[in-house]
C-alpha positions as CSV (number, residue, x, y, z in Angstrom):
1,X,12.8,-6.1,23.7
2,X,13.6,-9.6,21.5
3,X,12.6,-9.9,18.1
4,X,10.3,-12.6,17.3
5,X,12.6,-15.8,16.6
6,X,10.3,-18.8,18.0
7,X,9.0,-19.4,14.7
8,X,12.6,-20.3,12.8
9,X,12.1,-24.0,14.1
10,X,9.4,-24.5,11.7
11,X,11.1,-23.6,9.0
12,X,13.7,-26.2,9.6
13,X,10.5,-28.6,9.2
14,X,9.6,-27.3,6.5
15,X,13.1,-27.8,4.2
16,X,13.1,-31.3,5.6
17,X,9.4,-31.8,3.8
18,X,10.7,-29.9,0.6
19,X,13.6,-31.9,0.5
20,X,12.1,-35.0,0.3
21,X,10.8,-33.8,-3.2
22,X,14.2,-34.1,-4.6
23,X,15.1,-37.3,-2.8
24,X,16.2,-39.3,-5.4
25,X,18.6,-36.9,-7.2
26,X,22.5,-37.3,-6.3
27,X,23.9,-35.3,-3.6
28,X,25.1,-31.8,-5.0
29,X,26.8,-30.0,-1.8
30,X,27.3,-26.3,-1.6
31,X,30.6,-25.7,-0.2
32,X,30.1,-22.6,2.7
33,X,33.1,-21.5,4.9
34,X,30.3,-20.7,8.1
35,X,33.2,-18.6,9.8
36,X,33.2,-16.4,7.2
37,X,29.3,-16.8,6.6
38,X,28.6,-15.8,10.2
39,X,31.6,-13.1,10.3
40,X,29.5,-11.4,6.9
41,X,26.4,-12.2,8.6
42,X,27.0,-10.5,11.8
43,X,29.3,-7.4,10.2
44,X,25.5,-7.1,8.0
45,X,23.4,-7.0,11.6
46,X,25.5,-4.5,13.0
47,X,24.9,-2.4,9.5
48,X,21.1,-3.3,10.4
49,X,21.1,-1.8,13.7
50,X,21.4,1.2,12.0
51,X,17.4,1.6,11.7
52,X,14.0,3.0,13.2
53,X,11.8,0.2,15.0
54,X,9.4,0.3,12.2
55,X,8.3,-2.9,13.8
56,X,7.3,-1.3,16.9
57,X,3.9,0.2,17.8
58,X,6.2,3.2,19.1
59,X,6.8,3.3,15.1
60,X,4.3,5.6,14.1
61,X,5.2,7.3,11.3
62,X,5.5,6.5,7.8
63,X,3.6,3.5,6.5
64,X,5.9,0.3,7.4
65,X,4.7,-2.8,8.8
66,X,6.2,-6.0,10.2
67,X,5.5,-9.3,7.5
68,X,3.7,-11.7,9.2
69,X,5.7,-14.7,10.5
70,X,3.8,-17.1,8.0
71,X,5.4,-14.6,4.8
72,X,9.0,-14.6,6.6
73,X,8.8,-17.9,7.0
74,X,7.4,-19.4,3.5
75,X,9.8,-16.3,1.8
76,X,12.5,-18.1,2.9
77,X,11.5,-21.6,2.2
78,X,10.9,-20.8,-1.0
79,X,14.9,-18.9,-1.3
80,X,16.5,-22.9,-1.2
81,X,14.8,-23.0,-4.6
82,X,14.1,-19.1,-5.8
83,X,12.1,-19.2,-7.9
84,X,11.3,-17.1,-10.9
85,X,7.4,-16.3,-11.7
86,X,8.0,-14.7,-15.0
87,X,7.3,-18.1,-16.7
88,X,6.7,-21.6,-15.7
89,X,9.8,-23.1,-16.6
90,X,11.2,-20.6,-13.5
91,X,8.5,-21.0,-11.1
92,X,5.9,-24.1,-11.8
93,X,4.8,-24.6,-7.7
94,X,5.3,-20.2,-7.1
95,X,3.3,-19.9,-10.5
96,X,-0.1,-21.1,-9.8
97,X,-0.1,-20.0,-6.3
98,X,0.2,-16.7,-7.5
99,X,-2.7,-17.3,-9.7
100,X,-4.6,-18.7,-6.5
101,X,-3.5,-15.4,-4.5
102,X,-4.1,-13.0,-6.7
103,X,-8.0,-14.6,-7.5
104,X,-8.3,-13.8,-4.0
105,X,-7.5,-10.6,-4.2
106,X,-9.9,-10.1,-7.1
107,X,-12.9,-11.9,-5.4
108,X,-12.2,-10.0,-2.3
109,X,-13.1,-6.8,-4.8
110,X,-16.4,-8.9,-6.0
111,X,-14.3,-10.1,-9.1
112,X,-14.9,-13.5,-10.6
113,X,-13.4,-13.2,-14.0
114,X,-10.4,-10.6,-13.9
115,X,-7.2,-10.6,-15.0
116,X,-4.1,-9.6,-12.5
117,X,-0.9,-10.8,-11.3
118,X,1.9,-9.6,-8.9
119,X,4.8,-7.0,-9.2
120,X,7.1,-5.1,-7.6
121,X,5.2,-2.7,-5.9
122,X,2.2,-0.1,-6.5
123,X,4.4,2.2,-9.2
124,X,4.7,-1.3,-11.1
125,X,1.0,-2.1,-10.7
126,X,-0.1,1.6,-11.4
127,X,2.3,1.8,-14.4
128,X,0.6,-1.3,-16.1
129,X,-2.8,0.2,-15.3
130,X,-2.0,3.5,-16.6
131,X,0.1,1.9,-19.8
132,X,-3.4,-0.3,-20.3
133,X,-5.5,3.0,-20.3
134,X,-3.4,4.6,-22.6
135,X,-3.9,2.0,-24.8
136,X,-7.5,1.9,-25.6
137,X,-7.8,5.6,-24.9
138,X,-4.6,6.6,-27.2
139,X,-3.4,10.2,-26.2
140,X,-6.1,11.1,-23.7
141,X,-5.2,12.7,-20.6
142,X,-4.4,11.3,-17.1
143,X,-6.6,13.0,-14.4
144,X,-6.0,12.4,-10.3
145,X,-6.2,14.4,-7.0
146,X,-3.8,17.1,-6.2
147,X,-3.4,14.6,-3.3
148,X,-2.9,11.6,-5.5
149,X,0.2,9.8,-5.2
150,X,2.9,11.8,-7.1
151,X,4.3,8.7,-9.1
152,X,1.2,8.8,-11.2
153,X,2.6,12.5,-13.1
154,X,5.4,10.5,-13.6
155,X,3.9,7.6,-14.8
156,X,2.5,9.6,-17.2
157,X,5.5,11.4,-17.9
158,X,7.1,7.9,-18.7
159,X,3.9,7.2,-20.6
160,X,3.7,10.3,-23.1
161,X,0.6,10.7,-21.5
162,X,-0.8,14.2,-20.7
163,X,-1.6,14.9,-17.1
164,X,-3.7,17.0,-15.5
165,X,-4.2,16.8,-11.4
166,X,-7.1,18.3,-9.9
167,X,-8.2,20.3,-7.0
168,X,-9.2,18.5,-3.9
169,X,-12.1,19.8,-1.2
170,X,-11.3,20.3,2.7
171,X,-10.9,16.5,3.3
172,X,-8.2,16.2,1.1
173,X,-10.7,14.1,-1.6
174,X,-10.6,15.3,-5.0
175,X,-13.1,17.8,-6.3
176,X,-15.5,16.1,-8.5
177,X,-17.1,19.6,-9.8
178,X,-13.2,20.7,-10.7
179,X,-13.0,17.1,-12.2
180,X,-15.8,17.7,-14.4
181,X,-15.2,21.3,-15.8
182,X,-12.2,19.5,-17.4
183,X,-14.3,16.2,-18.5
184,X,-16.3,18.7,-20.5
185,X,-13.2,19.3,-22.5
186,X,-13.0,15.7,-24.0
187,X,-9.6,15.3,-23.1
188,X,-9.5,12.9,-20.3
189,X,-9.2,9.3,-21.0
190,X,-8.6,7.9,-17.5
191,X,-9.2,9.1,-13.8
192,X,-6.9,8.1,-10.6
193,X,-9.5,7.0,-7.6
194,X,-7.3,7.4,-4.5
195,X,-8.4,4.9,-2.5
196,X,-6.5,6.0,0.8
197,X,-4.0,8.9,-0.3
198,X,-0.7,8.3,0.6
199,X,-0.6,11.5,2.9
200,X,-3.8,12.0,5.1
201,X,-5.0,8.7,4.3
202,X,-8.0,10.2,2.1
203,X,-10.7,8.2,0.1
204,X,-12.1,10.1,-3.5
205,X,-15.5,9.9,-3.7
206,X,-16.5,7.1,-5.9
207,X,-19.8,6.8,-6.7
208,X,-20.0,10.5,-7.7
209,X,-17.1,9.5,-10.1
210,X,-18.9,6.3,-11.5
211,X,-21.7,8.6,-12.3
212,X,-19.3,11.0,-14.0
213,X,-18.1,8.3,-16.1
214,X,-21.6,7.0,-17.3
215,X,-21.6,10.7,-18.6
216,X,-18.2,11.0,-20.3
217,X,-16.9,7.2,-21.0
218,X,-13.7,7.9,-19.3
219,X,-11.6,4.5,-17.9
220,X,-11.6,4.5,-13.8
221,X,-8.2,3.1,-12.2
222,X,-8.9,3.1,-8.4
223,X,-5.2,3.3,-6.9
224,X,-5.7,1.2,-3.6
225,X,-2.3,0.5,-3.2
226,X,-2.5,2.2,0.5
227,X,-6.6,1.5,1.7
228,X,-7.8,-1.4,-0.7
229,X,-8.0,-4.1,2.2
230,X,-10.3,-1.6,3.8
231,X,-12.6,-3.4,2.1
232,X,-13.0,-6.3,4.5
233,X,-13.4,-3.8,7.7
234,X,-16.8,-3.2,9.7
235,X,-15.5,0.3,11.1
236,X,-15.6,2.3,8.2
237,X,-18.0,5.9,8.3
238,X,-20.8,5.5,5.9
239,X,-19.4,7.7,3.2
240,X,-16.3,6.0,2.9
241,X,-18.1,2.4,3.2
242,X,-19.8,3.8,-0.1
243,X,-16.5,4.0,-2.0
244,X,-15.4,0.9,-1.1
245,X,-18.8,-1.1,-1.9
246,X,-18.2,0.4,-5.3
247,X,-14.9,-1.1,-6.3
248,X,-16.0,-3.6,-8.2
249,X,-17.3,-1.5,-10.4
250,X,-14.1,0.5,-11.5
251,X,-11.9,-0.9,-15.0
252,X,-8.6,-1.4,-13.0
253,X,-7.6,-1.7,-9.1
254,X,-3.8,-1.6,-7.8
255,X,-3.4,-2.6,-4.1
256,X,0.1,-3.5,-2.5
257,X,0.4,-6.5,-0.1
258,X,3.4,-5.2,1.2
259,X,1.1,-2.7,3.0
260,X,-1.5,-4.0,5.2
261,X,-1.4,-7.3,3.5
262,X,1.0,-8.5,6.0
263,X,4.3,-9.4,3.0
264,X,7.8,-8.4,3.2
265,X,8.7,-5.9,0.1
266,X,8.4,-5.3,-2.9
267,X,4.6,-7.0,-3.4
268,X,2.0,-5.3,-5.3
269,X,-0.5,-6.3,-7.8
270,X,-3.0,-5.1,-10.2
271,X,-5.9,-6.6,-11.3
272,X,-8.0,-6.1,-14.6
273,X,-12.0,-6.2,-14.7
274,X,-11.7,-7.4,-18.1
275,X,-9.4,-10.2,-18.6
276,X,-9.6,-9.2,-22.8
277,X,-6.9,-6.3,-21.7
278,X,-4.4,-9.5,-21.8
279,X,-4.5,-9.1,-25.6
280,X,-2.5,-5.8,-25.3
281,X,0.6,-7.6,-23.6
282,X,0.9,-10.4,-26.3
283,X,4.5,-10.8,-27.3
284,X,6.7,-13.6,-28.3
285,X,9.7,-15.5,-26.4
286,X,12.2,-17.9,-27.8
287,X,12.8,-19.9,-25.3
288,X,10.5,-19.0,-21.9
289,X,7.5,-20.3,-22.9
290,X,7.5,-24.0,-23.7
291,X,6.9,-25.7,-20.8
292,X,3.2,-25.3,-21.1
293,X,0.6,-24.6,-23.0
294,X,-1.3,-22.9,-20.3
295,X,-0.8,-18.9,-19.3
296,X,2.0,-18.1,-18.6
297,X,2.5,-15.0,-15.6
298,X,5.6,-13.4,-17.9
299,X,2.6,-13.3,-20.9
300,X,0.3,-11.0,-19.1
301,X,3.1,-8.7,-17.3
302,X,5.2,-6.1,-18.1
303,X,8.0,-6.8,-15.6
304,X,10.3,-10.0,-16.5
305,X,12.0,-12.1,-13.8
306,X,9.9,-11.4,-10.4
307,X,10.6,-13.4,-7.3
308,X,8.5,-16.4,-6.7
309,X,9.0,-16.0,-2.9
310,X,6.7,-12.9,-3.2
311,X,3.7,-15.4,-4.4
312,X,4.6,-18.1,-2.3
313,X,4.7,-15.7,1.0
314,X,1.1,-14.3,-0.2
315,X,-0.4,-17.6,-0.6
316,X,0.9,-18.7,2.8
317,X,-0.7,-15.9,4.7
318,X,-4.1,-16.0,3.0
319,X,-4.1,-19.6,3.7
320,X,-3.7,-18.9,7.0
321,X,-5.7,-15.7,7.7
322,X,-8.7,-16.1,4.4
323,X,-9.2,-12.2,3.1
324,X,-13.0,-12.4,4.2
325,X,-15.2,-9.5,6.6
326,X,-14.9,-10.4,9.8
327,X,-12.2,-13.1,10.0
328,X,-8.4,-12.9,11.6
329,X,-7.1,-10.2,8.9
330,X,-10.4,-7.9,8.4
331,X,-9.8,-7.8,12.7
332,X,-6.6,-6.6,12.4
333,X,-7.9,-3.9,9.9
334,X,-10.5,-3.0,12.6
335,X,-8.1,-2.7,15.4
336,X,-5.8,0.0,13.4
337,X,-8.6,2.2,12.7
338,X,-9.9,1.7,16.1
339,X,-6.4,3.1,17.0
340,X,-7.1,5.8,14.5
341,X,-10.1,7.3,15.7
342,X,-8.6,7.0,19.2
343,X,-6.0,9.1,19.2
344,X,-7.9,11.8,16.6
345,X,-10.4,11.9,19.5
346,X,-7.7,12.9,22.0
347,X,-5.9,15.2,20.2
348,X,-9.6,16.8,18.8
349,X,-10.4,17.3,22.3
350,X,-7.3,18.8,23.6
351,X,-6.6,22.6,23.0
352,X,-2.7,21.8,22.2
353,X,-3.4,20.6,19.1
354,X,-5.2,20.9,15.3
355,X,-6.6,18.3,13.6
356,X,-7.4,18.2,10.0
357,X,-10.2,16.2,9.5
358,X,-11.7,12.7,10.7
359,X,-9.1,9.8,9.0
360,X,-11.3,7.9,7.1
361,X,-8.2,5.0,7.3
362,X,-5.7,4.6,9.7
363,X,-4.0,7.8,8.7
364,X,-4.0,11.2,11.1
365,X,-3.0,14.5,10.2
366,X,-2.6,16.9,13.0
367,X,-0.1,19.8,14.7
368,X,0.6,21.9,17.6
369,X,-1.5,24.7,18.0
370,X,0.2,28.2,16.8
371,X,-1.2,31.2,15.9
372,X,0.7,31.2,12.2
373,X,1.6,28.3,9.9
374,X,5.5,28.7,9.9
375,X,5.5,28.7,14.0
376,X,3.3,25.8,13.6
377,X,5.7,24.1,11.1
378,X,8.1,24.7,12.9
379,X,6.5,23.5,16.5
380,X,5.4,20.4,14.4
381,X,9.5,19.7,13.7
382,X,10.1,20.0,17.3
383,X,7.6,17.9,18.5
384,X,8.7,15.1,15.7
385,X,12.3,15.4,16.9
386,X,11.4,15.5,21.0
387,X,9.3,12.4,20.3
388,X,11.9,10.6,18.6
389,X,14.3,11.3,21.6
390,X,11.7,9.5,23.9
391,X,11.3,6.2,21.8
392,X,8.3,7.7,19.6
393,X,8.6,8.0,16.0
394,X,6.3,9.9,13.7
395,X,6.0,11.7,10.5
396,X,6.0,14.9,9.1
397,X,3.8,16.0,6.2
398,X,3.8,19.3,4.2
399,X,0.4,20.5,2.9
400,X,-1.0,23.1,0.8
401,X,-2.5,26.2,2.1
402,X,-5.5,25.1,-0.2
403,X,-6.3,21.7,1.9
404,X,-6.1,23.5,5.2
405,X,-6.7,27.0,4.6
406,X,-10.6,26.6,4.9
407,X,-10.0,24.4,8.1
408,X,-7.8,26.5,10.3
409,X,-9.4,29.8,9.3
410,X,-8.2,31.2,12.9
411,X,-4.6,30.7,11.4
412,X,-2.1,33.9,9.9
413,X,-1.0,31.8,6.4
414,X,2.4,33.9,6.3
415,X,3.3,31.1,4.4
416,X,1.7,29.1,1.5
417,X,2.1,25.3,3.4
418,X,2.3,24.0,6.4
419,X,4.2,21.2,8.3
420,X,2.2,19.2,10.3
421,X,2.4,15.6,12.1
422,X,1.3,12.4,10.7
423,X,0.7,9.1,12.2
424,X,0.5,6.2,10.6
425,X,-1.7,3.3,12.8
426,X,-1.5,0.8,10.7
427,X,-0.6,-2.3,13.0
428,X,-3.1,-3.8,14.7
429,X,-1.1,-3.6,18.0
430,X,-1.6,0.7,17.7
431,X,-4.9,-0.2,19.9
432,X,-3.1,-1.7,23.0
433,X,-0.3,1.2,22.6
434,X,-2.3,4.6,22.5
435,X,-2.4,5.6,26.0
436,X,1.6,5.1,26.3
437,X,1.8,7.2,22.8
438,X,-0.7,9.5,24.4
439,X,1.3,9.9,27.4
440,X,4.6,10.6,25.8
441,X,2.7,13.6,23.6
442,X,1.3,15.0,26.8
443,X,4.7,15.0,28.4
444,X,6.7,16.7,25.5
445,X,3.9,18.9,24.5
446,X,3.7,20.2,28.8
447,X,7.6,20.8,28.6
């Protein structure tokens, strides 16, 4: 196969319109040697080649997806000029369309008034939501799922904030009753909604937690760096439609472009309900902020210099595909849970295989049939590697006898976890490629 490489011609089109901007300064040229620029270039390809197709529908493993064109392409528009969001003076143009994207963002979560910006990734936007928690609640505890993403025990770590994670049920959501038995306590100033775990794609169950916080008064950070664009998807089962209607309801969201939101990385962001948490960042500079009297990005943000290419990549694509149900984007969504529930259905219905549970994303968890979890782990390795030797790449996942055990009852646990398979379908063109996935996991699986 080519990689896509029709689209470069715009961007020549586009430096000839951004150069006119500067028209009337004196000519500054850069002096390149282009042999050496395309021997460094090419010696840097060849290092490239060196990679998975993570572009590829055959890629279906861990959760990497191809930026749109429209993000490649205003990225590296915006690199002639690289601009730096941490203040205006660095990023005037890149500044307010962050400000645009990110109110996007916050209205596609039913927020009018919020207060957010962009960062490196989803540790950077859960950090900031964590560090804002641990300011109004001073010294409380930080609860999530056992299945939470493992950089918020770190966070906390980094934090000085306890941390306590709790159980999760069959479906690998966390365990609202264990939840509460420690809420009774007093200790818990903040809980971690997993809004798509990171591993088997699970969704906490929301409402039950809003109810838990009327009772307690505990802050609600709803990690959605994986599953927050869900939100704009028709296809969803009812329960986890529930969670999702709910989000505007929660004190802090962190969701991650760079995931289904089409961006190259890093490109995360994490929005406030209450724009009066901007208080808590207040801090002087000598010499970053006097170009305007309006907000500055670098004012509300823990991060310093972040690229402006990020903001102006974002903006592009949600000019282009608007984050609303039922448009261009929210079809894309559609089509990778379509995928989903696909293949789940074909390996549910064939005797070869487990499955753990319905994905309520994009995100399957499944194995080899064995009678005992080590030969299962180790049928699950096989399987990963044979694929890989025909063109198809997956993932591997190690879970704890306590999410599966209750599943696979018919199972000898000689061993306290299990390796099993996990495919990520998170591009849109999974749909058109099951049947050839299908066919290559029929083949292996026979021989």
């Amino acid at each position: 196969m080519k990689l896509e490489t029709g689209s470069l011609s715009l961007l020549y089109k586009a430096l000839e319109q951004l150069e006119t901007a500067f028209a009337e300064l004196p000519d500054c040229d850069v002096e390149v040697n282009m042999e050496a620029l395309q021997s460094t270039l090419l010696a840097a390809a060849d290092r490239m080649r060196d990679n998975y197709p993570y572009f590829h529908p055959l890629y279906a493993g861990q959760m990497l997806k191809p930026p749109h064109p429209i993000a490649r392409l205003a990225y590296m528009l915006s690199l002639w000029l690289n601009p730096n969001n941490h203040a205006l003076d660095g990023g005037r143009a890149s500044s307010a369309m962050e400000k645009e994207a990110v109110a996007e963002l916050a209205q596609m979560f039913g927020w009018q008034a919020h207060l957010g910006h962009l960062c490196g990734g989803g540790t950077m936007a859960n950090l900031e939501a964590l560090w804002v928690s641990g300011r109004l609640k001073p010294g409380k505890m930080v609860a999530a799922s056992a299945q939470a993403h493992y950089t918020h025990e770190r966070i906390s770590h980094v934090l000085k904030l306890p941390f306590q994670a709790v159980p999760c049920d069959r479906r690998g959501r966390m365990d609202l009753n264990a939840l509460e038995t420690e809420l009774k306590r007093g200790k818990i100033g903040a809980v971690v909604a997993t809004i798509g775990t990171t591993a088997t794609g699970s969704v906490d169950p929301l409402p039950d937690l809003l109810a838990l916080q009327e009772r307690y008064g505990f802050r609600i950070h709803a990690d959605a760096a994986y599953g927050g664009y869900y939100i704009l998807a028709n296809n969803l089962d009812s329960e986890t439609r529930k969670a999702f209607d709910c989000l505007s309801r929660v004190d802090s969201i962190a969701i991650d472009p760079h995931k289904h939101g089409l961006q190259p990385y890093g490109c995360g962001c994490v929005l406030f309900k209450d724009p009066a948490v901007g208080k808590l960042y207040k801090h002087d500079s000598p010499y970053t902020y006097f170009s305007s009297t309006e907000l500055h990005l670098g004012e509300i943000s823990l991060e310093c210099s972040r690229a402006g290419a990020s903001a102006v990549a974002l903006w592009a694509t949600q000019r282009l595909m608007p984050l609303v149900p039922g448009g261009q984007f929210a079809a894309g969504l559609e089509k990778s849970r379509q995928a989903a529930l696909l293949l789940f259905g074909k390996l549910e219905s064939d005797s070869r295989f487990r499955t753990a549970f319905r994905p309520e994303l994009d995100i399957i968890i499944w194995a080899p049939r064995a009678d005992s979890a080590s030969r299962t782990s180790r049928l699950s390795r096989e399987v990963f590697e044979s694929a890989a030797k025909r063109g198809l790449h997956l993932a591997l996942a190690t879970l704890p006898i306590e999410l599966l055990g209750k599943s696979w009852i018919d199972m000898e646990w000689d061993q306290d976890q299990i390796t099993c398979l996990r495919s990520c379908l998170m591009k849109p063109e999974h749909l058109d490629w099951i049947e050839r996935i299908w066919q290559i996991l029929d083949e292996l699986t026979q021989r």
